[in-house]
C-alpha positions as CSV (number, residue, x, y, z in Angstrom):
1,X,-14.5,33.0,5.9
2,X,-11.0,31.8,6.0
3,X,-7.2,32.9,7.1
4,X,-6.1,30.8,4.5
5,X,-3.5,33.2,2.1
6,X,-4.7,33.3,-1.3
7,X,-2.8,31.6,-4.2
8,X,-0.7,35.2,-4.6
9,X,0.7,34.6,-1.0
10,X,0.4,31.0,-0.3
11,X,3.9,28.8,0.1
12,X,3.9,25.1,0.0
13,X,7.0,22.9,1.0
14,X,7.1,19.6,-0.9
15,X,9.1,17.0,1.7
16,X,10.1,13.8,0.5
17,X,13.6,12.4,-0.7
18,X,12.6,10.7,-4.1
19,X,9.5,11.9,-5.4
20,X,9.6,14.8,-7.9
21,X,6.6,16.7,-6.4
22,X,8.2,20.4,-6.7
23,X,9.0,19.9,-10.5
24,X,5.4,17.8,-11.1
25,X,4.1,20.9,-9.2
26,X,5.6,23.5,-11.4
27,X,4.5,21.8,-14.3
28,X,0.7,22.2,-13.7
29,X,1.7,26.4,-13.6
30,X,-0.7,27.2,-10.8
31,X,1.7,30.7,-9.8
32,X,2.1,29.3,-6.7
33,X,5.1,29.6,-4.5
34,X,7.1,26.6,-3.8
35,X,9.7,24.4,-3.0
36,X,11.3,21.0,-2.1
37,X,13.5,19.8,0.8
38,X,14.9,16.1,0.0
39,X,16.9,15.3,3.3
40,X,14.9,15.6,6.8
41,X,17.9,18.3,8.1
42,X,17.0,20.5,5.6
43,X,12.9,20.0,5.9
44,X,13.6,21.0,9.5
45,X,15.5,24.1,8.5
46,X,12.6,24.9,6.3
47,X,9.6,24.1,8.2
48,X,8.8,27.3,9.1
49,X,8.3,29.1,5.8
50,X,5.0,26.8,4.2
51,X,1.6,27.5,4.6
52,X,1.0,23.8,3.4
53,X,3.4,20.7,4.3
54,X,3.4,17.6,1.8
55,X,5.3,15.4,3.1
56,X,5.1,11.6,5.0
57,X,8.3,9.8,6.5
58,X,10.3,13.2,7.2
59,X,7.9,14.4,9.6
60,X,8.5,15.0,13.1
61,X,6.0,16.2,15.9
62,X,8.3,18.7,17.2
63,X,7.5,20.2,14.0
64,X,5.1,22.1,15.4
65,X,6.7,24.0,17.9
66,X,8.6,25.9,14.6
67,X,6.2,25.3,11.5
68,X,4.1,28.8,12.7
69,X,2.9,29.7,9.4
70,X,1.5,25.8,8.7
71,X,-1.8,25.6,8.7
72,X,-2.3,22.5,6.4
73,X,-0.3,19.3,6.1
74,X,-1.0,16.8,3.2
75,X,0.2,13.9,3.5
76,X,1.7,12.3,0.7
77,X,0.8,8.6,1.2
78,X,-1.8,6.5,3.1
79,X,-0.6,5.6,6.0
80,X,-0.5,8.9,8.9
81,X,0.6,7.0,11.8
82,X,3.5,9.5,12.8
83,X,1.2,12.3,13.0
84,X,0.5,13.5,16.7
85,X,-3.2,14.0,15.9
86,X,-4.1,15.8,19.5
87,X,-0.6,18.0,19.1
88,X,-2.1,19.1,15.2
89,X,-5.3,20.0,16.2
90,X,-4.1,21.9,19.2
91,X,-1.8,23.8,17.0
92,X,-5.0,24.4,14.5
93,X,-3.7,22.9,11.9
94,X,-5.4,20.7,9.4
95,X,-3.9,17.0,8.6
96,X,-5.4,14.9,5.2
97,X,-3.7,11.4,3.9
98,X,-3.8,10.4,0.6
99,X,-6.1,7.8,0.8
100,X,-6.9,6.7,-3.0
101,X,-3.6,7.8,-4.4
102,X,-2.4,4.6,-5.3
103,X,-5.4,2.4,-5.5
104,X,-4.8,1.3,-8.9
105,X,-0.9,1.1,-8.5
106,X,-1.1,-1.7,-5.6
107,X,-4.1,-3.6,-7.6
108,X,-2.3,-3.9,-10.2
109,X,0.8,-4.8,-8.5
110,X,-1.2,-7.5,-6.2
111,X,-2.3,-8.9,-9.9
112,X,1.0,-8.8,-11.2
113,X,2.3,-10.9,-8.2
114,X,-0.8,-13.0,-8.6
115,X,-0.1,-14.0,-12.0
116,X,4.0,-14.3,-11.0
117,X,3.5,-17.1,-8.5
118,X,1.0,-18.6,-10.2
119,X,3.2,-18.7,-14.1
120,X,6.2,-19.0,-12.1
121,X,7.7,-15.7,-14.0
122,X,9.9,-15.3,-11.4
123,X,11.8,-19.1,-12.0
124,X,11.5,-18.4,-15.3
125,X,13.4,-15.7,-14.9
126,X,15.9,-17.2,-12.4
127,X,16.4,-20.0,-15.6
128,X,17.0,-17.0,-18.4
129,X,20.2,-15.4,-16.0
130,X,21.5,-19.3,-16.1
131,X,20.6,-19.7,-19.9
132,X,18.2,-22.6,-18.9
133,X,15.8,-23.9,-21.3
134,X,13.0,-25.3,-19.2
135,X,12.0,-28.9,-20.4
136,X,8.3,-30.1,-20.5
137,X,7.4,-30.9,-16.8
138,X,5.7,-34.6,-16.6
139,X,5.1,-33.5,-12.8
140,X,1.4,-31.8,-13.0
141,X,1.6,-30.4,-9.7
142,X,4.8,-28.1,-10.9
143,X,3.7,-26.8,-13.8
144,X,1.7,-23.3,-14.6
145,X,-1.4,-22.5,-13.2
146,X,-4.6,-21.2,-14.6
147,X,-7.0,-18.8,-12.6
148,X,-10.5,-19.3,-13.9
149,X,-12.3,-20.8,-11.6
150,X,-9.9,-20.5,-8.8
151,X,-11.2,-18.6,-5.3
152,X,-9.3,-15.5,-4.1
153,X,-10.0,-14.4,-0.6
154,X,-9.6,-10.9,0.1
155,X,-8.9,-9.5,3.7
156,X,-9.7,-5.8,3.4
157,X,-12.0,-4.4,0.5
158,X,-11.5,-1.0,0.3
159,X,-10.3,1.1,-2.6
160,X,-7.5,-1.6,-3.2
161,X,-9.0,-4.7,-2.4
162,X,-12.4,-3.4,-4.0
163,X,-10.3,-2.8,-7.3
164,X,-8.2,-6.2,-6.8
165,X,-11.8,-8.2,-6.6
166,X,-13.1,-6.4,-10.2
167,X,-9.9,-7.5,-11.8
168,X,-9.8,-11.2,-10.3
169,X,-13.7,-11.6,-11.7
170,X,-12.0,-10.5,-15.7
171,X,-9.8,-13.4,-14.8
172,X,-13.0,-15.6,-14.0
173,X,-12.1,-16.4,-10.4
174,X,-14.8,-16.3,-7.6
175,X,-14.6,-13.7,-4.8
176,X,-14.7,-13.6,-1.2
177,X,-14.1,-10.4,0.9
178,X,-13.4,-9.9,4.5
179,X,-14.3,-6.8,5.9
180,X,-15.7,-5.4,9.3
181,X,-19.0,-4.4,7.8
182,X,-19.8,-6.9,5.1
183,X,-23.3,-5.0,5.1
184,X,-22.2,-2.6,1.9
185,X,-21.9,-5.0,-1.5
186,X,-19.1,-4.9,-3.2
187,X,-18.5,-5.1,-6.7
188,X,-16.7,-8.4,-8.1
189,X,-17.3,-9.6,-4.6
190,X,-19.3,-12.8,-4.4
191,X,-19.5,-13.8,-0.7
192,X,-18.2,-11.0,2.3
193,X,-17.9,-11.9,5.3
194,X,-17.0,-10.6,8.7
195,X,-13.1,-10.3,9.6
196,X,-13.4,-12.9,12.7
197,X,-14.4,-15.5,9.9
198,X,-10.7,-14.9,7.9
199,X,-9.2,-17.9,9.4
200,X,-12.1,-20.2,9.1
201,X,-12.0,-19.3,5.7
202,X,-9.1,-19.6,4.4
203,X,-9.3,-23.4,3.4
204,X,-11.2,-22.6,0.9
205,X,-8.9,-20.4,-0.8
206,X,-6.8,-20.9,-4.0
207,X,-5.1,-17.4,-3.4
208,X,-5.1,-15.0,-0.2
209,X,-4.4,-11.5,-0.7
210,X,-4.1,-8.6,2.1
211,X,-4.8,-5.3,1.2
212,X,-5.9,-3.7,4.9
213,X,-4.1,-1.3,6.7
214,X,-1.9,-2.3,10.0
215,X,-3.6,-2.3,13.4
216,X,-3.7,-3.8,16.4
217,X,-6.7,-6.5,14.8
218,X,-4.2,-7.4,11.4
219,X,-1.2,-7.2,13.4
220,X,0.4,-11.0,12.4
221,X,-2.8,-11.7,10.6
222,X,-1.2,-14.8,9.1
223,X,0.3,-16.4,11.7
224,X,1.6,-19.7,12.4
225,X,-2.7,-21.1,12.7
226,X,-3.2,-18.9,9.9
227,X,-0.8,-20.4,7.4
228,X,-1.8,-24.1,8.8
229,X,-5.3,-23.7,8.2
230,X,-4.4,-22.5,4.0
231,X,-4.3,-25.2,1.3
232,X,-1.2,-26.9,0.3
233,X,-1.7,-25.5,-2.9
234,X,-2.0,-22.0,-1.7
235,X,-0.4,-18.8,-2.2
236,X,-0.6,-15.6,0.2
237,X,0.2,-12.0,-1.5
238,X,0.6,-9.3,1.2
239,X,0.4,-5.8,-0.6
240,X,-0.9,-4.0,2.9
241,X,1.7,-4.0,5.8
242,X,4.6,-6.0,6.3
243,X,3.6,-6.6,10.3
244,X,0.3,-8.3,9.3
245,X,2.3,-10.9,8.5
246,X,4.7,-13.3,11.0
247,X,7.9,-13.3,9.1
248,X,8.8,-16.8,10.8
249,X,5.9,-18.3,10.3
250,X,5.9,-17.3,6.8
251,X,9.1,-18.6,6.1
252,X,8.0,-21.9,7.9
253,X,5.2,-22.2,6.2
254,X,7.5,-21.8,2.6
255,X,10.5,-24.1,3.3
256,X,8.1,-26.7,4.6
257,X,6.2,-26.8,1.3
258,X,2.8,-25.9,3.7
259,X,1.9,-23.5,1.0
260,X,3.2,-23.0,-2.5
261,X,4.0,-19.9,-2.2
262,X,4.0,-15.8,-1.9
263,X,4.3,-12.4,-3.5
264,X,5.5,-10.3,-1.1
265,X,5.6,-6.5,-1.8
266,X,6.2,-5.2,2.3
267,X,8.3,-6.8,4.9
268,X,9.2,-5.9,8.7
269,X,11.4,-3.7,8.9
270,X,12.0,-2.4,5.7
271,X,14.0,-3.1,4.3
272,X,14.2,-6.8,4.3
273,X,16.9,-8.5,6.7
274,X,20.3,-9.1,4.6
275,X,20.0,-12.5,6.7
276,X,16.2,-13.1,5.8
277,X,15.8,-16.7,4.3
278,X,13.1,-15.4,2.3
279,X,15.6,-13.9,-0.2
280,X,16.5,-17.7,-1.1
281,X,13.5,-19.2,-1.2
282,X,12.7,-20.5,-5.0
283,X,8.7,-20.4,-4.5
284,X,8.9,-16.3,-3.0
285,X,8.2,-13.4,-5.1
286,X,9.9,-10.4,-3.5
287,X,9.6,-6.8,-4.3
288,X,11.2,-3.9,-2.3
289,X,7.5,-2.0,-1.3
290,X,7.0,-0.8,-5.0
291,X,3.5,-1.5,-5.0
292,X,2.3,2.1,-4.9
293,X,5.3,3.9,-6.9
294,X,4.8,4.6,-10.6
295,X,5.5,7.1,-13.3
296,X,2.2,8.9,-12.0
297,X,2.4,8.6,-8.3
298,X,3.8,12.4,-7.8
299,X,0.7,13.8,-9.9
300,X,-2.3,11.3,-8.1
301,X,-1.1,13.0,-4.6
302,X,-1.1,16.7,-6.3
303,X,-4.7,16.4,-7.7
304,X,-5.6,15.4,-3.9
305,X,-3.8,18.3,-3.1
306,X,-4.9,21.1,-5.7
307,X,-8.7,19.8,-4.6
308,X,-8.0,20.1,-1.0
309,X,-5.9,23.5,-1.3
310,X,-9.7,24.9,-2.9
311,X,-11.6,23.2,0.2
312,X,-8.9,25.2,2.5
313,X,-9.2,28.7,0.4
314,X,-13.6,27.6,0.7
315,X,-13.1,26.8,4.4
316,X,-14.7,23.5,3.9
317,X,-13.8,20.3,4.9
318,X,-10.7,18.1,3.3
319,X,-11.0,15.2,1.3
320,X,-9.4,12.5,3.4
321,X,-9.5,14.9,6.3
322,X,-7.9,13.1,9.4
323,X,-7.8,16.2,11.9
């Protein structure tokens, strides 16, 4: 048995200041009561009246204290690190991420900045605002390249990485993961490999991707030794934190030529420093953490949500159940 009020009683209180998830809500016409705060003074007014929370960056502990109906909060991204996880148990209150959500947003994305640095779409694009008709280039090492053939070294194989490594083999390029238990296969992946072995392999990689969460082990994962041991000819794509990455040695390693370049979807802080050379740097692919927001990112996190609000009503545990 379970306390949890039926759908004829049940309030949940979408939190979040750009995603639609109180209208994408109302469209699937589940009867259920809702609504949608979009600046964190009003979520605090409100926190009190949902039995469910969705929410992510506009959460604050303290919350607890006044949020005495909450019994659930969903969280509407991955990453749950401002989530007091003694403080919500204590309070008997249930806390799932959204692990999965955007799986096939960020592999695509990683792909799509894959394929930019290596077509340099982005110079192109720099030459169409100046109305510059690229010549033939008699210089082989600055033309296009071509990815059959080429190695991709994954850190981090996961849902992401696991869908970046099945897309890199349609492209005919070999595959090696770096994961703590390389025990599981993998699919597309042709060699994995324990994470201590990341920088020893990484001269042997055409292209390194991160798509691992932040912690205290990927915490300036590419560092200055890092980005020395790559290929001249290599290119980094970060698509997982912005801290697993040493901003200074990144841009080191880019005006000094040490690598040919990176696609860059998350930075530290965000956003990016007005002041940050990386904005002028020719041979870096910059996107504002966009990665995991498309037209469907609003109704991924409600089908976590409708599946988990039936596990509640069941008493069974959550999908992606963190407390």
């Amino acid at each position: 048995m379970t306390n949890f009020p039926d759908t004829s009683a049940l309030n949940i209180h979408f939190a979040h200041s750009a995603y639609q998830l109180a209208d994408r809500f109302a469209a699937r016409r589940t009867g259920i009561q809702h609504f949608q705060t979009f600046t964190p003074k009003d979520t605090r007014a409100r926190i009190g009246e949902g039995h469910v929370l969705v929410a992510s960056g506009f959460w604050k502990n303290d919350f607890l204290d006044e949020a005495k109906a909450l019994q659930f909060v969903q969280v509407c991204a991955v990453g749950y690190d401002q989530f007091d996880q003694a403080a919500v148990k204590a309070n008997n209150v249930k806390l799932a991420n959204a692990a999965g959500v955007n799986a096939n947003a960020v592999s695509d994305h990683a792909l799509a900045l894959i394929l930019g640095m290596t077509r340099l779409t982005h110079i192109a694009r720099d030459n169409q605002r100046k109305a510059h008709w690229r010549p033939m280039i008699a210089d082989i090492s600055r033309r296009e390249e071509e990815l059959p053939g080429k190695t991709l070294l994954i850190y981090g194989t996961g849902q992401i990485g696991g869908r970046i490594s099945r897309l890199a083999k349609a492209f005919g390029m070999n595959v090696i993961g770096v994961r703590r238990d390389p025990s599981k296969a993998v699919e597309g992946v042709d060699e994995l490999h324990t994470t201590d072995k990341f920088v020893s392999l990484l001269p042997r990689a055409d292209i390194v991707v991160l798509a691992c969460p932040l912690t205290p082990e990927t915490r300036n994962l590419m560092d200055a030794k890092a980005f020395a041991a790559m290929k001249e000819t290599g290119y980094l794509v970060n698509v997982a934190r912005g801290g697993c990455v040493d901003h200074d040695a990144l841009v080191a390693a880019a005006q000094n030529s040490q690598i040919a370049g990176a696609g860059i979807d998350v930075t530290e802080p965000e956003p990016l420093h007005i002041d940050s050379p990386l904005w002028g740097l020719e041979n870096i692919l910059l996107t504002p953490h966009s990665g995991g927001e498309t037209r469907m990112y609003e109704d991924n996190v409600l089908d976590i949500l409708m599946d988990n609000l039936e596990r509640m009503a069941a008493g069974n545990d959550l999908r992606n159940q963190i407390v």
